[in-house]
mmCIF file of the C-alpha atoms, coordinates in Angstrom:
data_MODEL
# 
_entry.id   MODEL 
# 
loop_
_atom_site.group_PDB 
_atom_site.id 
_atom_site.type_symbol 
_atom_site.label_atom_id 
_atom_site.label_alt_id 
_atom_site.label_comp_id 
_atom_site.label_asym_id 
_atom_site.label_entity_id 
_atom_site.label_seq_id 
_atom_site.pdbx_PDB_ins_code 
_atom_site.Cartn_x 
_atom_site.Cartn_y 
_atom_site.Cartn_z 
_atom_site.occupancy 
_atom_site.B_iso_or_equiv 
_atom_site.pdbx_formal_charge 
_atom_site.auth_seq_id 
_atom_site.auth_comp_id 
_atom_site.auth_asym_id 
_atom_site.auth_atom_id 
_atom_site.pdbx_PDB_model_num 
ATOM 1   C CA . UNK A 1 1   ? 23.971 32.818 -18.180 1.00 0.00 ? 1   UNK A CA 1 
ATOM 2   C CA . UNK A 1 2   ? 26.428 33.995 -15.624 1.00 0.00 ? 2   UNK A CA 1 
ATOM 3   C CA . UNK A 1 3   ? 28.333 30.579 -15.937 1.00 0.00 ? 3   UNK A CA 1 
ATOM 4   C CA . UNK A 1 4   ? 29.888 27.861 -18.491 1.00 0.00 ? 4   UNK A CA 1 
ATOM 5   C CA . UNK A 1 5   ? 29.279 24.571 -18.350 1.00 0.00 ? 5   UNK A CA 1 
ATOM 6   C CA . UNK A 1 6   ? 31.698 22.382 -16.080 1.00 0.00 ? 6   UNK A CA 1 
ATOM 7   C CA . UNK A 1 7   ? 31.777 25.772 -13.310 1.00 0.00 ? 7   UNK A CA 1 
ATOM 8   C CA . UNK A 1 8   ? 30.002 23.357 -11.123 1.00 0.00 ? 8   UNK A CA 1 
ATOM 9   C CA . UNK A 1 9   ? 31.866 24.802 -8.273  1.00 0.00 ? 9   UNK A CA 1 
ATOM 10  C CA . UNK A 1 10  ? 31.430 28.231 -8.730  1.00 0.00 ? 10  UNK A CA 1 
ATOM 11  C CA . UNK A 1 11  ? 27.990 27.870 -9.407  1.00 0.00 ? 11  UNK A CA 1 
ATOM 12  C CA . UNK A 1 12  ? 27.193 25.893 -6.040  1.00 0.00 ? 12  UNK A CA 1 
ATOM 13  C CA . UNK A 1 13  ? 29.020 28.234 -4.272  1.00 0.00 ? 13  UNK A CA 1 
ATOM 14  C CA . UNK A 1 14  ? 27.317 31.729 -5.839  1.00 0.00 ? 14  UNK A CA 1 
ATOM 15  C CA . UNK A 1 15  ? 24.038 30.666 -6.492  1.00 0.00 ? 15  UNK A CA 1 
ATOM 16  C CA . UNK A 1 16  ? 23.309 26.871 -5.160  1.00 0.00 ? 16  UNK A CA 1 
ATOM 17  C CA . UNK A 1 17  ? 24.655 26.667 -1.677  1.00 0.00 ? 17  UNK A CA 1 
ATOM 18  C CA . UNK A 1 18  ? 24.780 23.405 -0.019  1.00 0.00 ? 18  UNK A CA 1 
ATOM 19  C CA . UNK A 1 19  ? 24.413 21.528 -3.597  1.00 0.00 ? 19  UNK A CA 1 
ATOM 20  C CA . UNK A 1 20  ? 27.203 19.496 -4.432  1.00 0.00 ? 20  UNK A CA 1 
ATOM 21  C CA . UNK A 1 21  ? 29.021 19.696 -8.067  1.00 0.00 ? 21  UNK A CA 1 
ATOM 22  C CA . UNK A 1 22  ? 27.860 15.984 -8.237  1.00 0.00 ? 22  UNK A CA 1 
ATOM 23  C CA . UNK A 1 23  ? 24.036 17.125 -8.288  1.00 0.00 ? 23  UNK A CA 1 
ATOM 24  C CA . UNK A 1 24  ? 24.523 20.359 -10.306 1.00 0.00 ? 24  UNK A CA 1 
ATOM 25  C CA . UNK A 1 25  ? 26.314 18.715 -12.975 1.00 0.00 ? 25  UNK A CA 1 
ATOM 26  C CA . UNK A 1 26  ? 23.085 16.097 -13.129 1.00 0.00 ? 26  UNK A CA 1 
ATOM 27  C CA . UNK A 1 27  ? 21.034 18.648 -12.846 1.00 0.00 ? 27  UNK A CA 1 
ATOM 28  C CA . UNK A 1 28  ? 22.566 20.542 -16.171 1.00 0.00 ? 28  UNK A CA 1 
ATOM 29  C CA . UNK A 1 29  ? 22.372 17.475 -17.823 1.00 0.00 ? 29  UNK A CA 1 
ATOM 30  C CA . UNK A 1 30  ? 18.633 16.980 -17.223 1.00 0.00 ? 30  UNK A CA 1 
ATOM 31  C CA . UNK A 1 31  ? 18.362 20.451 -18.462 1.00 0.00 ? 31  UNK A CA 1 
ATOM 32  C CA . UNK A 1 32  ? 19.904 20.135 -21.498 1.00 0.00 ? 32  UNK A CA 1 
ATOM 33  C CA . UNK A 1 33  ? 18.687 17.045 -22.266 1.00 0.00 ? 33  UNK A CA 1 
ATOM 34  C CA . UNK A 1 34  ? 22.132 15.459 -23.052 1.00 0.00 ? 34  UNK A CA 1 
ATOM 35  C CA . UNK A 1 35  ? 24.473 12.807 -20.588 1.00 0.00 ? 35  UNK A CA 1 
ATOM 36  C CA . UNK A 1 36  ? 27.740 13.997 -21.799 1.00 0.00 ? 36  UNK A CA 1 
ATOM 37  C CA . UNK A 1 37  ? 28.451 17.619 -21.023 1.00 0.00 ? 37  UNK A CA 1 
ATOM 38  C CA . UNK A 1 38  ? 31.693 17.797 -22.135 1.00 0.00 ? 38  UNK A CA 1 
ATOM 39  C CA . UNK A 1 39  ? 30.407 18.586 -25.660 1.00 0.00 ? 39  UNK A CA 1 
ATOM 40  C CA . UNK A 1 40  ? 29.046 22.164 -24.138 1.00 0.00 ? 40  UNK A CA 1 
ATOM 41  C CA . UNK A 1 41  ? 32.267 22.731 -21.576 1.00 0.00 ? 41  UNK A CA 1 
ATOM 42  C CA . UNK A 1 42  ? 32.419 26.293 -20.830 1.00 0.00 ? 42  UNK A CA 1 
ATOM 43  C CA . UNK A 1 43  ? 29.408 27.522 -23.142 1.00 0.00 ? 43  UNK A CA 1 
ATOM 44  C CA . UNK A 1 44  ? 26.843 30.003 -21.481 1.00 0.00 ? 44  UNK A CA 1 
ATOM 45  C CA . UNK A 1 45  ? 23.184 29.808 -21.833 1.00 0.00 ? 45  UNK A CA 1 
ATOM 46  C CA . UNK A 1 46  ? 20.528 31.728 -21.493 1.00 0.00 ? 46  UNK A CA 1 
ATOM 47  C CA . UNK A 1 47  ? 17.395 29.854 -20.195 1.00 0.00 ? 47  UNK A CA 1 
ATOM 48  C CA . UNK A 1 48  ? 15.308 29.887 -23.803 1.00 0.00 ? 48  UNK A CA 1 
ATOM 49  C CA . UNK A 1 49  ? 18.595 28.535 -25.294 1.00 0.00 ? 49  UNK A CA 1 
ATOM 50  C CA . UNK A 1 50  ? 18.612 25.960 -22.642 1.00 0.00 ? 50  UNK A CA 1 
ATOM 51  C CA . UNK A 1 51  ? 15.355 25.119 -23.689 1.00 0.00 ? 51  UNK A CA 1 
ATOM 52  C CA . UNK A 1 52  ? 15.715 25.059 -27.703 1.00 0.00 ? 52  UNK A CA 1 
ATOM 53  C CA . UNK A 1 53  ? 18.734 23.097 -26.819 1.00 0.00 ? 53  UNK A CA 1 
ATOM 54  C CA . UNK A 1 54  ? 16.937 20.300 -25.047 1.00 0.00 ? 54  UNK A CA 1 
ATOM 55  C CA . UNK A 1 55  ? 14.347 20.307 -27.678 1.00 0.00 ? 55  UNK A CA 1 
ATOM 56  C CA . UNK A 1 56  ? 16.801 20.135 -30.342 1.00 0.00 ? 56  UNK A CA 1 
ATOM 57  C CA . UNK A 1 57  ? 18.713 17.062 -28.389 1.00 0.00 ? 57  UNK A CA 1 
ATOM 58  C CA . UNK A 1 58  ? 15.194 15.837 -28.176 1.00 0.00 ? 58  UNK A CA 1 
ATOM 59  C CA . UNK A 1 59  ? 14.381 15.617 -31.723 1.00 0.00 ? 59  UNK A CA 1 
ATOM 60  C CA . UNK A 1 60  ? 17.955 14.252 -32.313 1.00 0.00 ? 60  UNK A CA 1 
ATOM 61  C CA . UNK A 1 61  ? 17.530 11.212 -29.754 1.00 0.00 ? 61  UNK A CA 1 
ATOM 62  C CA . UNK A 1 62  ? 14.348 10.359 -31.705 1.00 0.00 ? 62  UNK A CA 1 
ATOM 63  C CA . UNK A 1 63  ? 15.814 10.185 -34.938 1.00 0.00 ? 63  UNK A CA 1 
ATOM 64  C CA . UNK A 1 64  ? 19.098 8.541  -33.754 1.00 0.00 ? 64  UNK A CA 1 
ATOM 65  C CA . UNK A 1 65  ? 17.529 6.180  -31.106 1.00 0.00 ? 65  UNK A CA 1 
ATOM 66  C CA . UNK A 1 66  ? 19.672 7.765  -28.313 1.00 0.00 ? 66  UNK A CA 1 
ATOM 67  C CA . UNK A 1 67  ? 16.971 8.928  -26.130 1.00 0.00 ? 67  UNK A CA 1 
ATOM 68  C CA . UNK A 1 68  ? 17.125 7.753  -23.093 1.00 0.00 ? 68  UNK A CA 1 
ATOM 69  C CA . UNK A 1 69  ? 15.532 8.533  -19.884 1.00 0.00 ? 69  UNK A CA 1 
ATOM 70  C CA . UNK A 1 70  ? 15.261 12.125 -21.033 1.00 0.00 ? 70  UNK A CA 1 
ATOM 71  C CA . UNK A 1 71  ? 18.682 12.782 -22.166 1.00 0.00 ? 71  UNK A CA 1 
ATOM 72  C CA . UNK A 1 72  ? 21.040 11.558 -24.890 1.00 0.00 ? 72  UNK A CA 1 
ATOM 73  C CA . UNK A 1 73  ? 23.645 8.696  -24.511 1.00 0.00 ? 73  UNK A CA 1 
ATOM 74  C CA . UNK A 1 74  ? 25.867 8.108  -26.847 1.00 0.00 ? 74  UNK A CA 1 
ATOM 75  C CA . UNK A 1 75  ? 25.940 5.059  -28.073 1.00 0.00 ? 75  UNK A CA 1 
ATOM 76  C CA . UNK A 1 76  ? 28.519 2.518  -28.858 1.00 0.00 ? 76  UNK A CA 1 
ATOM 77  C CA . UNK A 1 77  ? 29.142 3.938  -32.577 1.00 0.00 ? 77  UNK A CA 1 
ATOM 78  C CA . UNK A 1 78  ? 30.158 7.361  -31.820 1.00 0.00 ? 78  UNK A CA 1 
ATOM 79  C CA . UNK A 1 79  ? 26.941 8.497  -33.090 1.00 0.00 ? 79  UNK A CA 1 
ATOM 80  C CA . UNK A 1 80  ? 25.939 11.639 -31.295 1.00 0.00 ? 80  UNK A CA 1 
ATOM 81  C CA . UNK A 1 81  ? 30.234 12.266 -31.063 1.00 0.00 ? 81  UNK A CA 1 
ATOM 82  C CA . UNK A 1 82  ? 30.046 12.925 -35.049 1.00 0.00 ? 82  UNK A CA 1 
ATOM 83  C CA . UNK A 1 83  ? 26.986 14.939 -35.163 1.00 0.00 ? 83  UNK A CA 1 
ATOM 84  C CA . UNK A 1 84  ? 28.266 17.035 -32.182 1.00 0.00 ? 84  UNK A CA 1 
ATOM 85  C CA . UNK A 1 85  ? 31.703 17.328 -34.028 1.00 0.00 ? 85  UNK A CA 1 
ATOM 86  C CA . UNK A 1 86  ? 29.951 18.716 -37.300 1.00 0.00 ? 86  UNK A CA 1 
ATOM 87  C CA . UNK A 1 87  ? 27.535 21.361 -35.311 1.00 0.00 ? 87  UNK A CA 1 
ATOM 88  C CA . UNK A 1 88  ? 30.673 22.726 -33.771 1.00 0.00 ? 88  UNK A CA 1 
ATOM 89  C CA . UNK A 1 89  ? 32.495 22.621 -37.426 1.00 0.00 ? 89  UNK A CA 1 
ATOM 90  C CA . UNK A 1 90  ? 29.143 24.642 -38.407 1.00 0.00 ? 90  UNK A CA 1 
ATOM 91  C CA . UNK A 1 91  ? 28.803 26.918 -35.584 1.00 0.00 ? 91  UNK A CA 1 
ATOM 92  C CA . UNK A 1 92  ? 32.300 27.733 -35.662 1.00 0.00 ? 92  UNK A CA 1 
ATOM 93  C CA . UNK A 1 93  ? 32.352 28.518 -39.526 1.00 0.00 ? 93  UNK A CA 1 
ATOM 94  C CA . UNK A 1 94  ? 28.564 30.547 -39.268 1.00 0.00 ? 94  UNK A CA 1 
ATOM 95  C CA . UNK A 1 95  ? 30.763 32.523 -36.381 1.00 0.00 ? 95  UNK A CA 1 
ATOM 96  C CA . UNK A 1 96  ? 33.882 33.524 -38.763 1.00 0.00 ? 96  UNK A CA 1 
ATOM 97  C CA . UNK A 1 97  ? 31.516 34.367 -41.515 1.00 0.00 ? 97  UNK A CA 1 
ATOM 98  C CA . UNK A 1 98  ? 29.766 36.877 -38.988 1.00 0.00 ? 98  UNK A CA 1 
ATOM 99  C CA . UNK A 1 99  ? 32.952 38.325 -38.305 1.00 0.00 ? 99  UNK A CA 1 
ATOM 100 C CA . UNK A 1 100 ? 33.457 38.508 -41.790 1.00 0.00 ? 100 UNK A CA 1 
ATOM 101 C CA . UNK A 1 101 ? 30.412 40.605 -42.803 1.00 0.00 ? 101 UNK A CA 1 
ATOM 102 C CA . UNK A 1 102 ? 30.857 43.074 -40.056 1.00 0.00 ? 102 UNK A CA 1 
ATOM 103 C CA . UNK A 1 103 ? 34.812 43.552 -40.810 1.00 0.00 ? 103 UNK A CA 1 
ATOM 104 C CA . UNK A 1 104 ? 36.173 41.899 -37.624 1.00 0.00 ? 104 UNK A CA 1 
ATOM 105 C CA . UNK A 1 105 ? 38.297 39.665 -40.047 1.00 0.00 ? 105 UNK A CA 1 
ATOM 106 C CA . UNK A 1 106 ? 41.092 41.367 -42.220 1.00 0.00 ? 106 UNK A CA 1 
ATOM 107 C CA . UNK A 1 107 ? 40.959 45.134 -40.802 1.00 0.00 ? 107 UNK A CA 1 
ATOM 108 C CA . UNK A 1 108 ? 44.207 44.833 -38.478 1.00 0.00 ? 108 UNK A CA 1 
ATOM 109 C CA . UNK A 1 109 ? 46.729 46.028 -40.584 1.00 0.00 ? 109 UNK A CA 1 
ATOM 110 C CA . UNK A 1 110 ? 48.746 43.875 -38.833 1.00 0.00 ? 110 UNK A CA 1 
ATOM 111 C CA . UNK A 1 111 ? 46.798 40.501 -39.988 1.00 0.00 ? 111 UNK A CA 1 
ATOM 112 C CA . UNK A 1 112 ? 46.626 40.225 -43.666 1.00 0.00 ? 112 UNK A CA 1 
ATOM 113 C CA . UNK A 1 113 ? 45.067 37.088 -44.579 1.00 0.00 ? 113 UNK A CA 1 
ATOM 114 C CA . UNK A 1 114 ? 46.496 36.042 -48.427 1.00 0.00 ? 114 UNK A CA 1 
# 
């Protein structure tokens, strides 16, 4: 929670000391259940998030046949790249609506959206 994906060092150094960013960046990826971190760079979890999240990448590798050896790998297709792509398209539009509804979007007088 205190740190984003890809802090490797600072995370060794704070709370992991003699690991190497080699082994914690492994390690995340174990934990998430997914080879290719840079599709999380910089996003915090919490550790029931990290858990939904490996479930979710989980139930993904099934139905995509990208499961391997308890993670995700892409595969030669770009399949897990477009899904990824899209849940960030999602999340990012489910994040402006929330703004939205609770007035963060509009209310500068300075920002007027037409």
């Amino acid at each position: 929670e205190k740190y984003g994906v890809g802090k490797w060092r600072d995370i060794g150094d704070d709370l992991l000391h003699g690991w190497d960013d080699h082994n914690i960046r492994v390690k995340t990826a174990k934990l998430l259940g997914c080879q290719n971190l840079s599709w999380y760079h910089g996003r915090k979890f919490t550790k029931l998030e990290a858990e939904a999240e490996f479930e979710q990448n989980k139930q993904l590798g099934a139905q995509t046949g990208c499961w391997k050896n308890g993670m995700l790998v892409d595969d030669e297709r770009g399949t897990l790249r477009a899904h990824f792509q899209a849940r960030q398209a999602a999340t990012a539009a489910a994040a402006g609506a929330a703004a939205a509804d609770e007035g963060q979007i509009g209310d500068d007088p300075v920002c007027v959206e037409e």
